[in-house]
C-alpha positions as MATLAB code, in Angstrom:
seq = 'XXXXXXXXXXXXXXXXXXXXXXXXXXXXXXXXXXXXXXXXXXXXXXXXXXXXXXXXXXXXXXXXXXXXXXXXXXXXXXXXXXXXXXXXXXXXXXXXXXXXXXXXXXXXXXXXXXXXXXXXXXXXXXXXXXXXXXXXXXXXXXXXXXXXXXXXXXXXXXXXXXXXXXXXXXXXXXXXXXXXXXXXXXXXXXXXXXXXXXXXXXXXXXXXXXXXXXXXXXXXXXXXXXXXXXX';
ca = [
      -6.841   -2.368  -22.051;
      -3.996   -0.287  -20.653;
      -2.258   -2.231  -17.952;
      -2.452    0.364  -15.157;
      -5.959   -0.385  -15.433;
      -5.896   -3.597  -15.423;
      -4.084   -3.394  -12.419;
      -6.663   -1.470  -10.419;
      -9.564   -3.779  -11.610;
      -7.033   -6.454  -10.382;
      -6.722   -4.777   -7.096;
     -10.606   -3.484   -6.925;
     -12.134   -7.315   -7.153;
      -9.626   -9.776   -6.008;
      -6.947   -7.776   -4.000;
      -3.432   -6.915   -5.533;
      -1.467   -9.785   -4.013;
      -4.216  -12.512   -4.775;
      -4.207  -11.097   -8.576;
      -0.451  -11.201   -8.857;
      -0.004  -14.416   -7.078;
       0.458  -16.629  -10.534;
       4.431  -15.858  -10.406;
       6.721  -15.604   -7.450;
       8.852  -11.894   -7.452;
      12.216  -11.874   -7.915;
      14.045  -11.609   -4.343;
      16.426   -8.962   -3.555;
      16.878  -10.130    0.382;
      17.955   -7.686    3.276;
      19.384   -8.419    6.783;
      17.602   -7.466    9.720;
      19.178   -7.037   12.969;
      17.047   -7.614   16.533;
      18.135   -6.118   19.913;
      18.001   -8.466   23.069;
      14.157   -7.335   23.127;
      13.046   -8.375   19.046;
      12.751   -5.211   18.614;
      14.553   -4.111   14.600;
      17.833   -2.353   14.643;
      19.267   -0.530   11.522;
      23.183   -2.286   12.676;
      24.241   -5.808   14.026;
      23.536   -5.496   17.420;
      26.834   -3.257   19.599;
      30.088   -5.143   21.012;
      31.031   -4.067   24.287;
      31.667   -0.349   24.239;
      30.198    0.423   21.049;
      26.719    2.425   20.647;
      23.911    1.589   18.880;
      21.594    3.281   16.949;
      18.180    3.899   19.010;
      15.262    1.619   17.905;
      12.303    3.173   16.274;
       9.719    4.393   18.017;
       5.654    4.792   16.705;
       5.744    8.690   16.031;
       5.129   11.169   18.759;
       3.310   13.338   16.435;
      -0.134   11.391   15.252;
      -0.969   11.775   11.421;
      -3.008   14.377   10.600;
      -7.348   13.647   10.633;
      -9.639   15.503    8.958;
     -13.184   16.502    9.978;
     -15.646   13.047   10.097;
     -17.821   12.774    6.724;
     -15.118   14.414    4.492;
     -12.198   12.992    2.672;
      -9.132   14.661    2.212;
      -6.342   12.070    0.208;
      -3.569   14.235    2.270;
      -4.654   12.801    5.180;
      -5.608    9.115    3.899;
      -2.148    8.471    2.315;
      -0.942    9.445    6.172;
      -3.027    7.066    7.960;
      -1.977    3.595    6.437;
      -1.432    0.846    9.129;
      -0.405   -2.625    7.932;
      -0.845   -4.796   10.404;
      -0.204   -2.599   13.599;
       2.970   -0.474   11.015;
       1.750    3.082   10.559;
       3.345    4.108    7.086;
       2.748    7.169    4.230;
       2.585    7.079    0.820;
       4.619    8.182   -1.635;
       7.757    6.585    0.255;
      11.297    5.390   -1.716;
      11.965    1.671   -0.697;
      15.035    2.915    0.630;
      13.169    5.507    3.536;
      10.823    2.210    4.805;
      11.703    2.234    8.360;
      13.752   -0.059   10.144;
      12.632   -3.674    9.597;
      10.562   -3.497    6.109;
      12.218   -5.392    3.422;
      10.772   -6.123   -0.277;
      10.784   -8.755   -3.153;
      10.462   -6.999   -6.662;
       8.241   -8.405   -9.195;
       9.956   -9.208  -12.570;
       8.939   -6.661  -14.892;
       9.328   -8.602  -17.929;
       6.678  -11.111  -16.364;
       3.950   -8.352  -15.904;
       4.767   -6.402  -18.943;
       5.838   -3.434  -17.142;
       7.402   -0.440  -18.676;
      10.922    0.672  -17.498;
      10.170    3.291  -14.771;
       7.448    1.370  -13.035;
       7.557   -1.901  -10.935;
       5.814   -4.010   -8.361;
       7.165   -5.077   -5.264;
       5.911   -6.958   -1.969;
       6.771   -5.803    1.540;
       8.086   -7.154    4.220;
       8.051   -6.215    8.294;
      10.367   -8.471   10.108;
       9.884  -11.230    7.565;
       6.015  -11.152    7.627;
       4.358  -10.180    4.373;
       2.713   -6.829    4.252;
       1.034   -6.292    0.919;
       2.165   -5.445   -2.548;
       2.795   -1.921   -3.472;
       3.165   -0.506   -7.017;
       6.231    1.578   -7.660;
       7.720    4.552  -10.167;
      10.885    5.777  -10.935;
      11.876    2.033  -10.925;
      14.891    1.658  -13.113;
      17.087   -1.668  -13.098;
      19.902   -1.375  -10.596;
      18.237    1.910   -8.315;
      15.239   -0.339   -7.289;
      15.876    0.865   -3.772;
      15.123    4.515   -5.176;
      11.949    3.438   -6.843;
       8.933    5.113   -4.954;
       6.017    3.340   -3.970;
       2.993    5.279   -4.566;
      -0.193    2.370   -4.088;
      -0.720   -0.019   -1.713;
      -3.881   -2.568   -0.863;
      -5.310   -4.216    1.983;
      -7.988   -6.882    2.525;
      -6.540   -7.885    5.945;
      -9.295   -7.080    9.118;
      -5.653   -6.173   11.197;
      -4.904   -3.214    8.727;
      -7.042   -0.410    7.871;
      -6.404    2.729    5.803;
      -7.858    5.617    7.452;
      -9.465    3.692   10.255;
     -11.502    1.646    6.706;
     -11.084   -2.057    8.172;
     -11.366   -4.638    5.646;
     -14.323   -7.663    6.993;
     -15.234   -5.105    9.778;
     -16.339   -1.694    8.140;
     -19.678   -1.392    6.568;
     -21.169    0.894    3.544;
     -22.569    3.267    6.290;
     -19.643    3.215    8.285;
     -17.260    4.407    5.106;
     -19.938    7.152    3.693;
     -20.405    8.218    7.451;
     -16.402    8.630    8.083;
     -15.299    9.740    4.323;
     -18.786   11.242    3.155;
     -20.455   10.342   -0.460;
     -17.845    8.765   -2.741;
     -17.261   10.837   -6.424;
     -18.079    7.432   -8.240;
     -19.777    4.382   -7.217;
     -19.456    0.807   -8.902;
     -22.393   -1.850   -8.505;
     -23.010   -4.668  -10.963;
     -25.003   -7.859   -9.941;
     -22.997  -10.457  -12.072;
     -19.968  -10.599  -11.691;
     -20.496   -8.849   -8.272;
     -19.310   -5.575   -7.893;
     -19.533   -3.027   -5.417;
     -17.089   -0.440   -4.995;
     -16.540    3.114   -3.890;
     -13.838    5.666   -5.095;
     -12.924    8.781   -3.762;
     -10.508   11.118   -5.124;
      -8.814   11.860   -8.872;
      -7.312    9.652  -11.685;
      -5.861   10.880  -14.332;
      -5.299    7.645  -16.153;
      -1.431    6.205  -17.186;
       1.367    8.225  -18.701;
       3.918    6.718  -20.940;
       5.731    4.787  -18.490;
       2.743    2.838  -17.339;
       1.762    4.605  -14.003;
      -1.401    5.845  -13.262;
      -2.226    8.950  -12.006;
      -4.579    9.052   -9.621;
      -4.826   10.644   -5.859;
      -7.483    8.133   -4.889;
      -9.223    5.809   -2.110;
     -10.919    2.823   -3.676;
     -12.710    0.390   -1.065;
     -14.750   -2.552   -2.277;
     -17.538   -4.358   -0.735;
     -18.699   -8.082   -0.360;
     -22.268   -8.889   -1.270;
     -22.741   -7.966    2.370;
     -21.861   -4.538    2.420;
     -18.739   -5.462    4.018;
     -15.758   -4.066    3.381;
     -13.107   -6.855    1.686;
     -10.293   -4.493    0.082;
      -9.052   -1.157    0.254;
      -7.011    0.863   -2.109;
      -4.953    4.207   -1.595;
      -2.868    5.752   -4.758;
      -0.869    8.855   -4.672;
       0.834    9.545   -8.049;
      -0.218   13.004   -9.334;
       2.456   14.827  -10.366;
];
């Protein structure tokens, strides 16, 4: 089975960092620097007489919505928010905002082609998720772009989907119908997708502009899954 596939099964049923959990990434560490409030700061913090760069801010502007009962991947990939962090996807490692960091997965390991990776994230030192990358070439790791992330913490939510507090109705009632729908009794499955997937291209990633959110035997949601890769 192709392992972009494997990947989103991996994701779909267990979560992408509890699948990928057998092998600890390789660590490329960064420094971050904290003003006198905690707050992340792109420099060590100023001397006396020197300026420092302004901390981030959340963005005046909010992401854009569209109308309740549709689903529209432009918006979802705008609406990600990891524990409180409101990020987009695609994004290069290097344009994360201030304070996100990352540990690459060895590609060797996971029998990934040369052009795609894995890599975990970081906000001020507290693990964010795993996000799968292209355009990941040994040495210009910081200009791979990540193009897939997954949650199945109830603090994050893509699109306002909230993993152990959104429901079957509450997903169909904010995204509409989803294009396919996965249920199997044993082993449990129940999962929605939304979107296009064009399968993987000769470097291993998969193109698809997708939302996948799975369910617990409760309805429940317990993971969801953006991807934004179409060329």
């Amino acid at each position: 089975m192709k392992k972009a596939i494997i990947l989103l099964l991996c994701a779909s049923m267990l979560g992408t960092v509890g699948c990928l959990e057998k092998k600890k990434p390789e660590s490329k560490p960064k420094t971050i620097y904290y003003d006198e409030n905690g707050n992340p700061i792109a420099n060590p913090p100023a001397k006396d007489g020197e300026t420092q760069p302004p901390v981030p801010t959340e963005p005046t502007t909010p992401p854009p919505t569209a109308p309740e009962g549709t689903f529209d991947v432009d918006v979802v990939r705008q609406n990600i928010y990891i524990k409180g962090q409101l990020i987009d996807l695609p994004k290069k490692l290097e344009d994360f905002p201030v304070g996100w960091t990352y540990t690459l997965y060895d590609r060797k390991e996971y029998n990934l082609e040369e052009g795609s990776g894995l890599a975990k994230m970081y906000y001020c030192g507290e693990e964010m998720g795993t996000v799968m990358l292209e355009d990941c070439y040994d040495g210009k790791e910081e200009e791979s772009t990540a193009y897939s992330i997954s949650t199945h913490e109830e603090n994050s939510n893509i699109y306002g989907i909230t993993p152990h507090v959104s429901t079957v109705d509450d997903v169909k009632a904010h995204i509409g119908e989803p294009d396919e729908e996965f249920n199997n009794e044993r082993p449990f499955e129940h999962s929605f997708r939304y979107g296009i997937s064009e399968g993987e291209d000769e470097k291993g990633i998969l193109r698809a502009n997708m939302l996948s959110v799975s369910f617990d035997e409760d309805g429940v949601v317990d993971l969801v899954s953006v991807y934004y890769s179409r060329k």
